[in-house]
KOLFIDREN-889948 format. One record per residue (C-alpha): residue number from 1; x, y, z; residue in one letter. Coordinates in nm, 3 decimals. Layout:
REM residues N
> NUM; X; Y; Z; A
...
***
This chain:
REM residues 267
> 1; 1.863; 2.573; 0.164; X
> 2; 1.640; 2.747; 0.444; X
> 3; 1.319; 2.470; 0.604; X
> 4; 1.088; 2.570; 0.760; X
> 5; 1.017; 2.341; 1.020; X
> 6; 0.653; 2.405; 1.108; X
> 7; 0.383; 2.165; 1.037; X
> 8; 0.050; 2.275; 0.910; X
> 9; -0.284; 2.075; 0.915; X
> 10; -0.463; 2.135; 0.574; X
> 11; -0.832; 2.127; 0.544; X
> 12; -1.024; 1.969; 0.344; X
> 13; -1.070; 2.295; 0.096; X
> 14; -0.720; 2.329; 0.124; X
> 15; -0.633; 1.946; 0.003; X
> 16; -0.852; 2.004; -0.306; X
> 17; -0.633; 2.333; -0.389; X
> 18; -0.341; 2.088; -0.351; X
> 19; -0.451; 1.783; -0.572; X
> 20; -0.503; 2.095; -0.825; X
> 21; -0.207; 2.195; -0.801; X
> 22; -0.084; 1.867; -0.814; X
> 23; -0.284; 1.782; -1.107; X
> 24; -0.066; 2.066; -1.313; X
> 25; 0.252; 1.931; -1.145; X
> 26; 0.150; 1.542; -1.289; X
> 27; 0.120; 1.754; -1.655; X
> 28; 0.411; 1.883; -1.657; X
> 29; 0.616; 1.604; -1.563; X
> 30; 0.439; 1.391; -1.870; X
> 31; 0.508; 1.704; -2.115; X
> 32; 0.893; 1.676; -1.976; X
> 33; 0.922; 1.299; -1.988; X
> 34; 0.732; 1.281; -2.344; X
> 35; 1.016; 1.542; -2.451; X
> 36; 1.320; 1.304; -2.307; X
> 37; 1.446; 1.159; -2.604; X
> 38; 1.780; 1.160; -2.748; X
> 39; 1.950; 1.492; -2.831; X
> 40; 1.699; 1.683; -2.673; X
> 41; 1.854; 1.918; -2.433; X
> 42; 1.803; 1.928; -2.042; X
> 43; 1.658; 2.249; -2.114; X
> 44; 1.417; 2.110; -2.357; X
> 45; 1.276; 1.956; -2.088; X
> 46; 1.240; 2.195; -1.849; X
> 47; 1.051; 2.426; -2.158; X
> 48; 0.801; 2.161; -2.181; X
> 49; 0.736; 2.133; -1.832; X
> 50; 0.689; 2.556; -1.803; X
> 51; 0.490; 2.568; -2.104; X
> 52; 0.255; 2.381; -1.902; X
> 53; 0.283; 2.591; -1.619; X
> 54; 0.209; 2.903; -1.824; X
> 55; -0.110; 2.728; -2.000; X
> 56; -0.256; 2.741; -1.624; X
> 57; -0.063; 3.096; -1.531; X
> 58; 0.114; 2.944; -1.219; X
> 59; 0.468; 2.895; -1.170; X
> 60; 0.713; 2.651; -1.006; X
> 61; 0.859; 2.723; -0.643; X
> 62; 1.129; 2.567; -0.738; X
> 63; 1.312; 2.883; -0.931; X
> 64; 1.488; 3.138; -0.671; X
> 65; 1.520; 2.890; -0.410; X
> 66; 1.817; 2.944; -0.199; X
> 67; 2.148; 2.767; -0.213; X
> 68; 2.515; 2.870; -0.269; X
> 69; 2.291; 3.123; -0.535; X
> 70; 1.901; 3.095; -0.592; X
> 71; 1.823; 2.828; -0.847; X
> 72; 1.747; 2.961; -1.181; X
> 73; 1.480; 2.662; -1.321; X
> 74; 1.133; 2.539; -1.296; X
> 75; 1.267; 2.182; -1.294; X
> 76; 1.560; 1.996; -1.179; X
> 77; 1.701; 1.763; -1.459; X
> 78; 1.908; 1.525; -1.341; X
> 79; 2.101; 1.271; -1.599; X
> 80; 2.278; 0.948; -1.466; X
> 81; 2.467; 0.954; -1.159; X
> 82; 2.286; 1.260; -1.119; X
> 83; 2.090; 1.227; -0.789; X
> 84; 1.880; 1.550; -0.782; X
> 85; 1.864; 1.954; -0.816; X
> 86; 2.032; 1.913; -1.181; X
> 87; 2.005; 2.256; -1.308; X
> 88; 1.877; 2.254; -1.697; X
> 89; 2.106; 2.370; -1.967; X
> 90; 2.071; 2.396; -2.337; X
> 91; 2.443; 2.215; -2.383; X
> 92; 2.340; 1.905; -2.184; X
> 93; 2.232; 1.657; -2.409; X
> 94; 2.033; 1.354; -2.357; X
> 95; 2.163; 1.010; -2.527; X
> 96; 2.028; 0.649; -2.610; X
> 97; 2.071; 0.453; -2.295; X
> 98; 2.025; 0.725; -2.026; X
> 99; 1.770; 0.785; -1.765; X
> 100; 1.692; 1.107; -1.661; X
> 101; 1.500; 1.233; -1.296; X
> 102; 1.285; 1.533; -1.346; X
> 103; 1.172; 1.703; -1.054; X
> 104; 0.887; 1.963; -1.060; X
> 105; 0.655; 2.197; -0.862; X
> 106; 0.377; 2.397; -0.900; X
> 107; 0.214; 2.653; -0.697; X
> 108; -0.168; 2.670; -0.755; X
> 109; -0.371; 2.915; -0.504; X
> 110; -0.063; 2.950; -0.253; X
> 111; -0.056; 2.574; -0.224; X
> 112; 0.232; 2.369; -0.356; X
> 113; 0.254; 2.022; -0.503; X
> 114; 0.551; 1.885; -0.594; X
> 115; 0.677; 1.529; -0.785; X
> 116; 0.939; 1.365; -0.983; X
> 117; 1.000; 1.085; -1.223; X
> 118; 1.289; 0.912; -1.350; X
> 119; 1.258; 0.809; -1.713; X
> 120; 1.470; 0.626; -1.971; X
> 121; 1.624; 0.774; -2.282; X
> 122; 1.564; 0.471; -2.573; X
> 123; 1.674; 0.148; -2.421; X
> 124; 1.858; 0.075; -2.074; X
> 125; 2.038; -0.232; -1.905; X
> 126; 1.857; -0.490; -1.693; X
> 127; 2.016; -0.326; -1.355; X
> 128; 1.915; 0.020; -1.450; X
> 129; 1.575; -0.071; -1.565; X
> 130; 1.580; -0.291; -1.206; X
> 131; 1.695; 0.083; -1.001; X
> 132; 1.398; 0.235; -1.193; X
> 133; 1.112; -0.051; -1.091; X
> 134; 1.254; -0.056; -0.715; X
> 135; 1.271; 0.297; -0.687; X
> 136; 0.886; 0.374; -0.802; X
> 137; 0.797; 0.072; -0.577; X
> 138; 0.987; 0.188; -0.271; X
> 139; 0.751; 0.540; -0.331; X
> 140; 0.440; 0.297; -0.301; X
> 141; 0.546; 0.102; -0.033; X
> 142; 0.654; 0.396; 0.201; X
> 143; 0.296; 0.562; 0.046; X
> 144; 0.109; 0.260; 0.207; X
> 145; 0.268; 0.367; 0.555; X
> 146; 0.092; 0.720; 0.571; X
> 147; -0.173; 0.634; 0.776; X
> 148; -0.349; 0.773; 1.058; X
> 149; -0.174; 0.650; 1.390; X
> 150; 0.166; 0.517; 1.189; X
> 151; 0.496; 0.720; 1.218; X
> 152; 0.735; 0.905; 1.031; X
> 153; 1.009; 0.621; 1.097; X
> 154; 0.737; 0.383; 0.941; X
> 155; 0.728; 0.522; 0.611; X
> 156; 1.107; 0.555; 0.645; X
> 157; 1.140; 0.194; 0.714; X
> 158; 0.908; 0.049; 0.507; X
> 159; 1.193; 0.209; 0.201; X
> 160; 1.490; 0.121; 0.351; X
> 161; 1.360; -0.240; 0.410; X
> 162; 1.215; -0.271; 0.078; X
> 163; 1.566; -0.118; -0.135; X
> 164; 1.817; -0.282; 0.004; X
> 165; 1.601; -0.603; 0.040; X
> 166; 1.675; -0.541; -0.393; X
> 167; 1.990; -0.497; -0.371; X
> 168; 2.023; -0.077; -0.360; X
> 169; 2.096; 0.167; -0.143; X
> 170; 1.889; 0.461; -0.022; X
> 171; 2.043; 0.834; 0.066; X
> 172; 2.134; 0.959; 0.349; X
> 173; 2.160; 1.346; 0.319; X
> 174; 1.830; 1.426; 0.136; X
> 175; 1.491; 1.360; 0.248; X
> 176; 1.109; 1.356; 0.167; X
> 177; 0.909; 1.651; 0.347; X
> 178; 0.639; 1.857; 0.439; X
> 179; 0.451; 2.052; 0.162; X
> 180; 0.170; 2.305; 0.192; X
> 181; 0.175; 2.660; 0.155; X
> 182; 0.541; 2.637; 0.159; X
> 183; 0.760; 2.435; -0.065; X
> 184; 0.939; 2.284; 0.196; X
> 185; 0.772; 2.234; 0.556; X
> 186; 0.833; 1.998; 0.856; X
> 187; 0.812; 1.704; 0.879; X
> 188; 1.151; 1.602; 0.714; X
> 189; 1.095; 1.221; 0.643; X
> 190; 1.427; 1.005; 0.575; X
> 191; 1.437; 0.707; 0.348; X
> 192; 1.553; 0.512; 0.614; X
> 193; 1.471; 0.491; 0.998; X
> 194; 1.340; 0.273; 1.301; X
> 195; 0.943; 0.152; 1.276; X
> 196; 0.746; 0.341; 1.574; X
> 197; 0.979; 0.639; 1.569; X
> 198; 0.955; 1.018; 1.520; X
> 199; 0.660; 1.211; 1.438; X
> 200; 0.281; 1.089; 1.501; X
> 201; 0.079; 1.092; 1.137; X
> 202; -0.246; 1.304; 1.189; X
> 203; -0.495; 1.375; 0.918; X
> 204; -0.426; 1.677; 0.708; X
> 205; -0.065; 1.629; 0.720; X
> 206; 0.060; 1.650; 0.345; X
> 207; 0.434; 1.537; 0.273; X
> 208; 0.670; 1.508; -0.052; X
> 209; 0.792; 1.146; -0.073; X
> 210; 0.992; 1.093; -0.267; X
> 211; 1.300; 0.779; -0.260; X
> 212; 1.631; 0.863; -0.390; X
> 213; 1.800; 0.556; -0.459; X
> 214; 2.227; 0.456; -0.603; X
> 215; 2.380; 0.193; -0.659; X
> 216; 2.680; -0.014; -0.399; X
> 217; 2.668; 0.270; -0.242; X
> 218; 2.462; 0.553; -0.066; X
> 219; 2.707; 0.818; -0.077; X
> 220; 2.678; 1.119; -0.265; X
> 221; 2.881; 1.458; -0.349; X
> 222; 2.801; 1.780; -0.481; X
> 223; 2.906; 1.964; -0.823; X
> 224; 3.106; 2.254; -0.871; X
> 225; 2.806; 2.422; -0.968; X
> 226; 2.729; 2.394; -0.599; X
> 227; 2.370; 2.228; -0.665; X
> 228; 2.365; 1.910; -0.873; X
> 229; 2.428; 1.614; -0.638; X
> 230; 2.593; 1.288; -0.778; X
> 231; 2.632; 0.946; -0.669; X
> 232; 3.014; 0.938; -0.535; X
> 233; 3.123; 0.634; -0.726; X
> 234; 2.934; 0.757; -1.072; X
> 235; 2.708; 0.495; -1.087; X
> 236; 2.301; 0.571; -1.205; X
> 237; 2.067; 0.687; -0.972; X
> 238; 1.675; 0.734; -0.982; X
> 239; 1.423; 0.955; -0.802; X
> 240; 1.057; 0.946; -0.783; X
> 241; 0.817; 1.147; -0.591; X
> 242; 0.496; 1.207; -0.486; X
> 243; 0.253; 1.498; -0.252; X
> 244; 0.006; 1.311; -0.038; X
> 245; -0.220; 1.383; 0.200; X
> 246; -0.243; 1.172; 0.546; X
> 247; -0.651; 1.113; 0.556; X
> 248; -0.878; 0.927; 0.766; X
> 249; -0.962; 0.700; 0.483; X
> 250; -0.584; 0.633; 0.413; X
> 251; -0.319; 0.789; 0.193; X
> 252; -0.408; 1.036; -0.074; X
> 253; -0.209; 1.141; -0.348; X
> 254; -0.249; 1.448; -0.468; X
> 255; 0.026; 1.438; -0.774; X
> 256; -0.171; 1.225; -1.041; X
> 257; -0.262; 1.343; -1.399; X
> 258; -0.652; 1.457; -1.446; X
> 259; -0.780; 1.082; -1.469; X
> 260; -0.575; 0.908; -1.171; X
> 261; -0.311; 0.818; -1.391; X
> 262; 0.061; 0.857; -1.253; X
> 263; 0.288; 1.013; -1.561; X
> 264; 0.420; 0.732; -1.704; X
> 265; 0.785; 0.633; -1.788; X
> 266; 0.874; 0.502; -2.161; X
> 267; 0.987; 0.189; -2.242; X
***
């Protein structure tokens, strides 16, 4: 996958195109999680999710991205030990017991927002339901971090600390990043990292956050399909995600449904 490494201040106009975009993004992600029930395809998903797109005539930046080939969704769909970039399929079934990540973007005006969720399928064991609370947490506690003055290795921190003070482990090969006019911009922000290191916060910086959190252990490998990425020893895994805007009244996040609402995982 090509980065571009360049960092670009938004302005104010700019941020509101953004929390539009991101207000789309939030929709989609409720159609998709409202459709993740069992025997509903991975695909299913991902149709709910672009039939929201299409109500607003934008699209997702996620499909023709670059890999081994360019990815062919709006979404990534990612069931169980599935980390991330799960590609939807109508043969992949969802089941009683499951959680499933979905991962979306929008691009509104040339601006991109882009979030994820991690929902379960019916009802789920204490630790998974645990990996699911920690991992939207850890999102909110690196979120508190992106203020003027802190660090990139702050926010980084701030996860690491608060994961494995639960008892999980954080990734090491994929992080949160810039977002703007491109879907993936510098800077690249780890979930794990050294307070008062790396990159100076400065208002109008907008980054993807987003925690990506296994179980005993943080290492991963990828599919033969060359872009889902799985937890090595098969255990679950959970993602969430967020755009937001460093400000000089604090953090801003851009990626919330119409009336400030996050979309919300079932119980």
């Amino acid at each position: 996958m090509s980065w571009d490494r360049q960092i670009t201040i938004k302005t104010p106009q700019e941020l509101e195109l953004m929390r539009r975009a991101g207000e789309i993004n939030a929709e989609a992600l409720q159609a998709a999680a409202d459709a993740a029930v069992p025997g509903a395809s991975t695909m299913d998903l991902n149709e709910a999710a672009e039939s929201v797109l299409k109500k607003y005539g934008v699209k997702s930046p996620f499909i023709g991205v670059m890999g081994a080939y360019p990815y062919p969704a709006s979404t990534n769909v990612s069931i169980n030990e599935e980390l991330v970039h799960g590609i939807p399929s109508k043969r992949r079934k969802l089941a009683e017991g499951d959680i499933v990540s979905i991962d979306c973007g929008t691009i509104f005006e040339g601006f991109v927002a882009d979030s994820a969720i991690t929902v379960p399928v019916g009802e789920v064991s204490e630790q998974v339901k645990k990996l699911l609370e920690v991992t939207e947490q850890a999102l909110y506690v690196g979120i508190e971090q992106m203020v003027v003055g802190n660090r990139v290795g702050d926010i980084s921190a701030a996860i690491q600390r608060f994961v494995e003070d639960n008892g999980f482990c954080v990734v090491r090969e994929y992080t949160g990043h810039g977002v703007g006019r491109s879907m993936h911009e510098g800077p690249a922000v780890p979930n794990y990292g050294q307070p008062g290191r790396g990159m100076l916060l400065r208002p109008g910086m907008t980054i993807a956050l987003e925690p990506m959190v296994l179980i005993d252990s943080p290492e991963t490998r990828v599919l033969a399909d060359q872009w889902t990425v799985v937890s090595r020893n098969g255990l679950p895994t959970a993602h969430f995600e967020h755009t937001v805007a460093v400000t000089e009244q604090g953090p801003r996040i851009l990626t919330q449904l119409k009336d400030g609402r996050n979309p919300k995982r079932k119980v």
